[in-house]
C-alpha positions in Angstrom: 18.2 22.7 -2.7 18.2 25.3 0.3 16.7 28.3 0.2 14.4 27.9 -3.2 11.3 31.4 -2.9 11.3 33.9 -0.7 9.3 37.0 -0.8 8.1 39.7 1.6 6.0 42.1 1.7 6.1 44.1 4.9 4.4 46.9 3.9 0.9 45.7 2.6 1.1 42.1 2.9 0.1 39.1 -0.1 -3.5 39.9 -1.7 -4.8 35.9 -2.2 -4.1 36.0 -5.9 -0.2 36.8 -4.5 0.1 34.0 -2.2 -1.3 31.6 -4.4 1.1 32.9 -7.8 4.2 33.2 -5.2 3.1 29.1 -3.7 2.7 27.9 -7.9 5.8 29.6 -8.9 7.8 28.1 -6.0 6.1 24.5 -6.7 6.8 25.1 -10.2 10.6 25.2 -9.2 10.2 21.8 -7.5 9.5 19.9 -10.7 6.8 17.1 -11.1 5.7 14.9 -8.2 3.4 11.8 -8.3 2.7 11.7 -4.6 2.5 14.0 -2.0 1.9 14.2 1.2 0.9 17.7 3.0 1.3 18.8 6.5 -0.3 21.6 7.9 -1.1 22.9 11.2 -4.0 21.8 13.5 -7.5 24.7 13.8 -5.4 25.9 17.1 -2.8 27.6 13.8 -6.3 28.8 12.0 -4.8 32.1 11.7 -1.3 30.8 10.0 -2.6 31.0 6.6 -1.4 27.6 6.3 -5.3 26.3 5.6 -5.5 28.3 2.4 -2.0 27.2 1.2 -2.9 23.5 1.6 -6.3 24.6 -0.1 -3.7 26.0 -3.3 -1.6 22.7 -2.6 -4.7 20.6 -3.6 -5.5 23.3 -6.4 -2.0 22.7 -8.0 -1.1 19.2 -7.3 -5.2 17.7 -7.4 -5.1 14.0 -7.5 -0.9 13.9 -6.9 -2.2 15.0 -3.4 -2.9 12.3 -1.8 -2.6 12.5 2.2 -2.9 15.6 4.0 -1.8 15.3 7.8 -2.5 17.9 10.1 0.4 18.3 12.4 -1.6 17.8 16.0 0.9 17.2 18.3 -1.1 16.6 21.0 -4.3 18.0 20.6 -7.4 16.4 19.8 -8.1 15.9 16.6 -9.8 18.7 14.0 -13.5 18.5 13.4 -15.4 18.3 10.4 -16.6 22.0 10.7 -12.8 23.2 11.2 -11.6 21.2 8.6 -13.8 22.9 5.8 -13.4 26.3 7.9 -9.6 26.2 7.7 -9.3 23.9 4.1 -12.1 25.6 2.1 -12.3 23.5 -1.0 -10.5 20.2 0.4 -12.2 17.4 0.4 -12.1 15.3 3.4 -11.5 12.3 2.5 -8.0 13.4 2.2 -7.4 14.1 6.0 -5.4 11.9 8.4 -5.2 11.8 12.1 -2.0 11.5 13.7 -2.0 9.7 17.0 0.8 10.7 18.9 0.8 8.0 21.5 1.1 5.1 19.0 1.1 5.5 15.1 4.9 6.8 14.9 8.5 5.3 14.1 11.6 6.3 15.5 14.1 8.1 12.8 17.0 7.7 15.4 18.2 8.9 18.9 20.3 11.9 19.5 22.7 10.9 22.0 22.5 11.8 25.7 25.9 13.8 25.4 24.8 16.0 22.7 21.7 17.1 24.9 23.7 17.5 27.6 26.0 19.7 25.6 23.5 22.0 24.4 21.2 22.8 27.2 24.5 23.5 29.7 24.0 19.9 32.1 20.3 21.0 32.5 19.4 17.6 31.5 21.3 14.4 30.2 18.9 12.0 28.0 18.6 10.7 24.8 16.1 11.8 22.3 14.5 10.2 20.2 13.5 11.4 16.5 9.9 10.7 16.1 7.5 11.0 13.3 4.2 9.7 11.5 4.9 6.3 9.9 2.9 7.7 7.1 6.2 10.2 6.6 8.4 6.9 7.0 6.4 4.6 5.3 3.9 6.5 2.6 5.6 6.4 -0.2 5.7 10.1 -1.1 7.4 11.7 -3.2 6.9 15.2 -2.1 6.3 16.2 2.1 5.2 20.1 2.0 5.5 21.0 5.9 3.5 24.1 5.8 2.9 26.8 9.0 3.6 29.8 10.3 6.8 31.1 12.1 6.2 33.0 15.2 7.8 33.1 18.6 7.2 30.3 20.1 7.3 29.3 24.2 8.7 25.5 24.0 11.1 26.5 20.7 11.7 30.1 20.7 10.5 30.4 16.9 7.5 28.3 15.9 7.9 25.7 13.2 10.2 24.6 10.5 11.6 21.3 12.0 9.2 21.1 15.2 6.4 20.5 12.7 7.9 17.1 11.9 9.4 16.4 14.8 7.1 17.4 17.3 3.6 18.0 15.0 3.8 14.4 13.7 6.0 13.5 16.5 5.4 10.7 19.3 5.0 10.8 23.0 8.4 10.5 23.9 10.2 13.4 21.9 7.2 15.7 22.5 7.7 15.0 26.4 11.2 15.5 26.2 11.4 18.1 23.7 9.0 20.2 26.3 10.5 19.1 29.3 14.4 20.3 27.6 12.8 23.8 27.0 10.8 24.3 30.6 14.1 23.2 32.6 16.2 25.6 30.4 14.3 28.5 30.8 11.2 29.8 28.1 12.3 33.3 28.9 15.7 32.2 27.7 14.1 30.3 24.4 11.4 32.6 23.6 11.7 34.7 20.3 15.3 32.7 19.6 16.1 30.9 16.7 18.5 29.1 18.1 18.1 27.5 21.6 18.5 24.3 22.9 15.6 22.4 21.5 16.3 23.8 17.8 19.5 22.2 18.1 18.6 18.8 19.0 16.0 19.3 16.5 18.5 20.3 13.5 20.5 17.1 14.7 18.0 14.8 14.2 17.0 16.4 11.2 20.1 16.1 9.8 20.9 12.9 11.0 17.9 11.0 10.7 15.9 12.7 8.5 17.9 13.5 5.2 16.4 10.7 3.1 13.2 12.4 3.5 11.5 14.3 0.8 11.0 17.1 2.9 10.1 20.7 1.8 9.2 23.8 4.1 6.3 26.4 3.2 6.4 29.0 6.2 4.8 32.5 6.5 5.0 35.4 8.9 1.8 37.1 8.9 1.2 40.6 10.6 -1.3 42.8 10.3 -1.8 45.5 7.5 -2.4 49.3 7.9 -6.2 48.5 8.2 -5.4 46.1 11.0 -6.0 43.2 9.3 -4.1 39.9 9.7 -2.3 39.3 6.6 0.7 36.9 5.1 4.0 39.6 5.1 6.6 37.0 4.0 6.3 33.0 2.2 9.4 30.7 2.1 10.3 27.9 0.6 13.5 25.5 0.8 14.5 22.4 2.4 16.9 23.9 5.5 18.0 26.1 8.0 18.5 29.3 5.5 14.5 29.3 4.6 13.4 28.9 8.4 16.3 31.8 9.3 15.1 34.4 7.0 11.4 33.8 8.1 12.3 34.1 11.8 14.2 37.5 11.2 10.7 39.1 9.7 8.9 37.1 12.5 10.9 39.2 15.0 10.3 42.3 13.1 6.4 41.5 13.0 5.4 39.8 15.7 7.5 40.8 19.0 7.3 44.1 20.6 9.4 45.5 23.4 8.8 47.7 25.4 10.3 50.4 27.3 8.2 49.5 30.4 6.7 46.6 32.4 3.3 46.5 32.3 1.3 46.4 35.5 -2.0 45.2 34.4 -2.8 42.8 30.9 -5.5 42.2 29.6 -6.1 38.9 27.1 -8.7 37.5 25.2 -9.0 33.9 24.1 -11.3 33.3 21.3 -14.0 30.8 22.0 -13.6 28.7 18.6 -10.0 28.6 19.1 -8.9 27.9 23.2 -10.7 25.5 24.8 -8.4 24.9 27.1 -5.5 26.3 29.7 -2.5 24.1 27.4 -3.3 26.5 24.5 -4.7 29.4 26.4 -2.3 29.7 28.5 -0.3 31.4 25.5 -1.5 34.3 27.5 0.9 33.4 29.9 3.8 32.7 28.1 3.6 35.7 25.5 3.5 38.4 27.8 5.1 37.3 30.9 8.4 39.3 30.0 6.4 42.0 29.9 4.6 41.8 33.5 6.0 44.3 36.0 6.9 42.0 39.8 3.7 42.2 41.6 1.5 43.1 38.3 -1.9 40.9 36.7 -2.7 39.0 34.0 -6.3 38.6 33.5 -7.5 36.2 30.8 -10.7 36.3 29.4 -11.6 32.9 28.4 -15.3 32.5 27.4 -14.7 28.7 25.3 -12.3 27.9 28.3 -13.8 23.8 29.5 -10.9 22.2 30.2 -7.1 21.9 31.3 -5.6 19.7 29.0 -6.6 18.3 25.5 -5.1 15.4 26.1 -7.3 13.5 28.9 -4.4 11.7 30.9 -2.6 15.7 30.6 -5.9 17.1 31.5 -5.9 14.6 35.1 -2.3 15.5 36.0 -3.0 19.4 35.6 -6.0 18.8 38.1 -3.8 17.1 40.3 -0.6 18.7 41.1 -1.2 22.5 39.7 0.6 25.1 38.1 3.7 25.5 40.7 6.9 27.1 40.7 9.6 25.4 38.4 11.5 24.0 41.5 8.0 22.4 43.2 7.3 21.0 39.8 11.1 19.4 39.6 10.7 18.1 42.9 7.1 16.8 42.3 8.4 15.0 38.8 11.6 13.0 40.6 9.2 11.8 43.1 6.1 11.1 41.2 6.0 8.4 38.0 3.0 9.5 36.6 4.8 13.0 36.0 7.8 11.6 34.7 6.2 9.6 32.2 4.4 12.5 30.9 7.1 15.1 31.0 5.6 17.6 28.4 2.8 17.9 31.3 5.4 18.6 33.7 6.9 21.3 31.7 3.5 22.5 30.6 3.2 23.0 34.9 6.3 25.1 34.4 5.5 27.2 31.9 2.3 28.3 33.4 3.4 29.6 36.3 4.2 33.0 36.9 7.1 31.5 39.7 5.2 33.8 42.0 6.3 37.0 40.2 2.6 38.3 39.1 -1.1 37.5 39.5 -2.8 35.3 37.1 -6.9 35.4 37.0 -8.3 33.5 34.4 -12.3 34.2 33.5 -13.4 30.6 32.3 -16.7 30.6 30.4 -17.2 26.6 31.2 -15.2 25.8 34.3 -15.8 27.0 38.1 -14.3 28.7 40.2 -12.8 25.5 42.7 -11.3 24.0 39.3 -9.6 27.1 38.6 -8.3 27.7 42.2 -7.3 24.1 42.2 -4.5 24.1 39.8 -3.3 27.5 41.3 -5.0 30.3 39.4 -7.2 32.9 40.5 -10.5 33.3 39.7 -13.2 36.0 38.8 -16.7 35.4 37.0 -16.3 35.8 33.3 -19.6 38.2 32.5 -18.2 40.2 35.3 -15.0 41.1 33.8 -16.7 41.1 30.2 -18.6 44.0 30.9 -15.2 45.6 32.7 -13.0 44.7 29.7 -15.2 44.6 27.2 -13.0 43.4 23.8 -15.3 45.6 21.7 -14.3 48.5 23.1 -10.6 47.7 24.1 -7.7 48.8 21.1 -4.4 46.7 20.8 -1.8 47.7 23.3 -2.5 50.7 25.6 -5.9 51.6 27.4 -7.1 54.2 29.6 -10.7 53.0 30.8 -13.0 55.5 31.7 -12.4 55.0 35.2 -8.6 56.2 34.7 -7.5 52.3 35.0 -4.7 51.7 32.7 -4.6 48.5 30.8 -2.2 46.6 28.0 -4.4 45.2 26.0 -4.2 41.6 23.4 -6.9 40.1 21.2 -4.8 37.2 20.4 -1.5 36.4 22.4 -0.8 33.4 19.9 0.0 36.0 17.3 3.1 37.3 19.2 5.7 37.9 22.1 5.8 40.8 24.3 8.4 41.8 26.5 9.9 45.0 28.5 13.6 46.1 27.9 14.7 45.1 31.1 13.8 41.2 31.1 14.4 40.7 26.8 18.5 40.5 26.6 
């Protein structure tokens, strides 16, 4: 099948009538299906456009859709307010939870040597190819993985396969999936469609996976000339091509490099969507090739209540901290609990600025000796509200009226930032 729709639209971006013609007409090339089974993003992807093409999904296919999965990974599972936020006009009844810890079923391994190959000796273990049962076992006819490609800290380019694999997958490949990327090197993954963890991906995707009804739906989205976030390119097809051609717009829309490190950034994390430091610290991870040695990162965090979403993640982020990659090696081939949860311990990694720049995080629900405890540094949110006030801030550069220069970002989910000399 391959590649079967593509359009962009770089310029101006889909009106909602456009997405929803350009999703029927690429459906319409799929043929009839008496079962299908949808699988979106989570709330945490609100802004993927990947709620209103499940809501056209259900608008197409009606009673044909018949499971809709969101793709949680490891977060907590979406409320009912988020689920009609983000699916206006689904009904509920429809949604399923995936439980990453226990409802899955192993596909197949990919073999130790493989790994090994691809992520030069780093590390030297199987993987195993994880997913739902209900993709195994449901009976469908039809899977539509649907979501948004972006660069992407654990996978260099958000989606496509890691929304199987990793979305629906189970505790092992998730843990080892993060932990491959974290001992690699993000820097060396991020805004890369091809890295390590895409390849063991792709191998168990085409190994394992074949006999799977599978079929990708993946936007870019950008903003328009009016600064609003809008879908600038949908594909459709069943391989490599469809997630290839996304990425290349991705990099085009979402990445910016520039010509100097920045000494002081600026984030804000929107209450309704970061809750906690395993999504917010996106902050982290986004701009980090952007941050001059010896510059800061202050987030702004005002829904910030917790460390991980995950309550056993949550306790091992309280205990050992975001260190420097080669404390948290050493502290994971000494300690059990860490190697058991190995997407923690690379979650450790990727949070730490290996002593190269300042982190401050501004937490609207947790204190100052929980923030300091786990490493960051800490200054009282409605303090640096009324500094940094996101009201008054633009995207990108600001001169305050005090002469302080400042990079600022409304939403570091949306994209990847890096200075010439650290992006090769």
């Amino acid at each position: 099948m391959s590649l079967i729709f593509k359009k962009e639209l770089p310029d101006r971006g889909f009106t909602s009538e456009e997405l929803q013609q350009s999703l029927f007409q690429a459906l319409e090339t799929l043929g009839r299906r008496k079962k299908v089974l949808a699988i979106p993003p989570d709330y945490t992807r609100f802004h993927s456009f990947a709620g209103e093409l499940t809501s056209y999904c259900y608008k197409y296919y009606d009673e044909k859709l018949t499971d809709i999965l969101p793709a949680l990974g490891t977060h907590t599972a979406m409320t009912k307010s988020q689920i009609d936020h983000m699916f206006v006009g689904v009904p509920k009844k429809l949604f399923r939870v995936h439980d990453w810890r226990n409802d899955i079923t192993t596909l197949g391994e990919v073999p130790a040597e493989y790994v090994s190959e691809v992520s030069n000796g780093k590390v030297k273990y199987t993987w195993p190819a994880q997913v739902n049962k209900l993709l195994a076992d449901g009976g469908h006819d039809l899977i539509l993985s649907i979501g948004q490609v972006v660069p992407h800290e654990v996978i260099g380019m958000a989606n496509y396969n890691k929304n199987i694999f990793v979305g629906t997958g189970g505790s092992e490949g998730i843990n080892k999936s993060h932990f491959l990327g974290a001992v690699y090197g993000m820097e060396r993954i991020m805004g890369r469609a091809k890295n390590p963890v895409r390849d063991v991906l792709n191998y168990a995707a085409d190994n394992f996976a074949n006999h799977l009804p599978i079929v990708y739906v993946l936007t870019v989205v950008g903003k328009n000339s009016r600064g609003k976030l809008v879908v600038k390119g949908l594909y459709v097809g069943d391989d490599m091509e469809c997630f290839e051609k996304a990425a290349d717009l991705s990099l085009k829309e979402n990445f910016k490099l520039l010509d100097e490190p920045l000494n002081k950034v600026v984030v804000y994390l929107d209450r309704a969507e970061f809750k906690s430091t395993w999504l917010g610290n996106k902050s982290i991870y986004r701009t980090r090739m952007a941050i001059a040695d010896g510059g800061e990162l202050i987030v702004l965090a005002p829904g910030l209540k917790e460390f991980g979403e995950d309550k056993k993640i949550d306790e091992l982020i309280r205990k050992y901290g975001y260190l420097t990659t080669p404390e948290i090696l050493e502290l994971t081939e000494k300690n059990e609990d860490l190697q058991n949860n190995l997407s923690a311990a690379a979650h450790l990694i990727h949070g730490s600025s290996e002593n190269r720049f300042k982190i401050t995080y501004c937490p609207g629900c947790l204190s100052r000796e929980e923030i300091e405890n786990v490493n960051f540094s800490y200054t009282d949110f409605r303090d640096m509200m009324k500094k940094y006030d996101p009201t008054q801030l633009k995207e990108g550069y600001n001169i305050l009226r005090n002469g302080e220069e400042i990079f600022y970002i409304s939403n570091p989910a949306l994209g990847l930032w890096a200075h010439k000399g650290r992006f090769n």
